[in-house]
C-alpha positions in Angstrom: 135.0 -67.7 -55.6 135.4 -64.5 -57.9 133.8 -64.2 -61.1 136.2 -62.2 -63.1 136.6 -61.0 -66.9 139.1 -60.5 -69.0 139.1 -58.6 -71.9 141.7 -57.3 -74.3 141.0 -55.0 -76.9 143.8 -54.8 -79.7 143.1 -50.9 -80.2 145.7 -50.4 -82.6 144.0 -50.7 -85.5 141.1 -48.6 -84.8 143.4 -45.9 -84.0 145.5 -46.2 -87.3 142.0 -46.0 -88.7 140.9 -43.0 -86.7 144.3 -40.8 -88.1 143.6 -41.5 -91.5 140.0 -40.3 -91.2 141.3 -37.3 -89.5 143.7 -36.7 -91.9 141.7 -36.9 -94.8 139.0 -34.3 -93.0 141.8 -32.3 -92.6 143.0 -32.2 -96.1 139.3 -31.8 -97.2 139.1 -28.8 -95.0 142.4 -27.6 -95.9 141.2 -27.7 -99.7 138.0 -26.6 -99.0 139.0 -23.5 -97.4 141.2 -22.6 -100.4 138.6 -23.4 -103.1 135.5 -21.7 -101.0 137.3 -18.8 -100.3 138.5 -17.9 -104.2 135.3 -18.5 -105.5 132.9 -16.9 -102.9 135.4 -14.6 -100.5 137.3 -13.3 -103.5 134.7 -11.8 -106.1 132.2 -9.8 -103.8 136.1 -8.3 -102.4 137.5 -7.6 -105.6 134.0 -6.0 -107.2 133.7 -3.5 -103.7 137.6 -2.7 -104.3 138.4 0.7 -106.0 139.7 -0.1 -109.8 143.6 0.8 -108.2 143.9 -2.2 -105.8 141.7 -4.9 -107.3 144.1 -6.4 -109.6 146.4 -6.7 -106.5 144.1 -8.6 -104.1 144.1 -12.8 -103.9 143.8 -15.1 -101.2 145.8 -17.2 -99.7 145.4 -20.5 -97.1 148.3 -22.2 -94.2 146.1 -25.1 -93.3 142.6 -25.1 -92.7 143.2 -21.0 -92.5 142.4 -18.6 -95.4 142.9 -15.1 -95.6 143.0 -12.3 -98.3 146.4 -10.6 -98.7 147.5 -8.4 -101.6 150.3 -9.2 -104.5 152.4 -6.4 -104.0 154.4 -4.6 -105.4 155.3 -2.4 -101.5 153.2 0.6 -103.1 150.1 -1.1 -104.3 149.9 -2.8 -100.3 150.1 0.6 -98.7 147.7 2.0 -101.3 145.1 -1.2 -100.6 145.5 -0.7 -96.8 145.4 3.4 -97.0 142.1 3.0 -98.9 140.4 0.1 -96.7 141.5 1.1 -93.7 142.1 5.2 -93.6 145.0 6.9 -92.0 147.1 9.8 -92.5 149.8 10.4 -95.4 151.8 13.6 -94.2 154.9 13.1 -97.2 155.4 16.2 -99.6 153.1 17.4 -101.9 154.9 17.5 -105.5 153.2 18.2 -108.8 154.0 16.2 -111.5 155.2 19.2 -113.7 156.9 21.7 -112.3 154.3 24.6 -113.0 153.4 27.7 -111.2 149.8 28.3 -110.6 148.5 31.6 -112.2 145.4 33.1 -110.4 143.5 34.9 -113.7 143.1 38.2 -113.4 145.5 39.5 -111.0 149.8 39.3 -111.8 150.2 36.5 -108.7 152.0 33.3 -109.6 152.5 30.9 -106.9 155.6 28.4 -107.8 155.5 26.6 -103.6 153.3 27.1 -100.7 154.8 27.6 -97.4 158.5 25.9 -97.2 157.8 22.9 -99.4 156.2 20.9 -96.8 152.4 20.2 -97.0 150.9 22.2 -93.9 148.9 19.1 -92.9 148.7 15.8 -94.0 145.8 14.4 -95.9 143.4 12.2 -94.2 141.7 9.2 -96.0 138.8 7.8 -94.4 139.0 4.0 -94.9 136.0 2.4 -97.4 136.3 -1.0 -95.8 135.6 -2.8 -99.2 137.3 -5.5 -97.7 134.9 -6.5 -94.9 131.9 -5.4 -97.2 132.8 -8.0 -99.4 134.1 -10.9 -96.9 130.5 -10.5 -95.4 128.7 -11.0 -98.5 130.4 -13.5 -100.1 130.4 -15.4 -96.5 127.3 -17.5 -96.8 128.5 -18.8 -100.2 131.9 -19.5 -98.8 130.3 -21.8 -95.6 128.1 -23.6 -98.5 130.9 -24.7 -100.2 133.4 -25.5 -97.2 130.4 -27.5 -95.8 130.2 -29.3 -99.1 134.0 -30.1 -99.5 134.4 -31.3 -95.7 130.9 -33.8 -96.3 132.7 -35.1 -99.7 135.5 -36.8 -97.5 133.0 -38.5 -95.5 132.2 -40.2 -98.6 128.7 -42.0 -98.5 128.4 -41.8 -94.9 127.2 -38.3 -95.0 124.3 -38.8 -97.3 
């Protein structure tokens, strides 16, 4: 003779239950994420930026990512990524008004150096505002995200 048990768990429920929780955590995050990173990512960013590129920087989330992007116009991102990053910019050289330069003293006026073309292209070392301020607005931003994500837990995380 066998002893045997039989049990039958309906597990349907709990798992309905289980992808609403999840859900809502992921929402929470999601939200959380955007919030935490315009109040604590974006000000420590903007305040390192040079005066030319702050306007132009926001941030942005898909999901439970966030990252900080710039506005645009083309001109303004190239100008933002010249001056974080560095690089080379090897395009013509051209005054604003047309003017010789007059060297005092002596009857030389030079109108264009060499043919027109700048002999070497200016190099721009990058001022990486962007990490600076990412890394000290960081521990404010973790606060906050930990706060949103505890708030859909409701009272079970007190």
């Amino acid at each position: 003779m066998s002893d045997k048990i039989h049990v039958r768990v309906d597990a349907a429920r709990t798992s309905d239950e289980f992808k609403r929780a999840r859900a809502t955590i992921r929402a929470k995050a999601a939200l959380g994420v955007k919030e935490a990173s315009q109040r604590a990512i974006l000000p420590p960013v903007k305040r390192a930026a040079p005066a030319v590129v702050s306007p132009y920087l926001t941030t942005k989330s898909r999901g439970t990512t966030g990252y900080l992007t710039t506005l645009g116009p083309k001109m303004k991102d190239r100008i933002a990524g010249l001056l974080n990053f560095g690089g080379l910019v090897s395009t013509k050289i051209v005054p604003r008004r047309k003017r010789a330069l007059h060297i005092r003293g002596t009857n030389v006026f030079v109108s264009q150096v060499g043919n027109g073309q700048s002999a070497r292209g200016r190099r721009y070392k990058g001022k990486k505002f962007i990490e600076r301020g990412v890394a000290a607005g960081y521990p404010e931003f973790e606060h906050r995200l930990t706060d949103s994500i505890m708030a859909a837990f409701g009272d079970l995380a007190r």
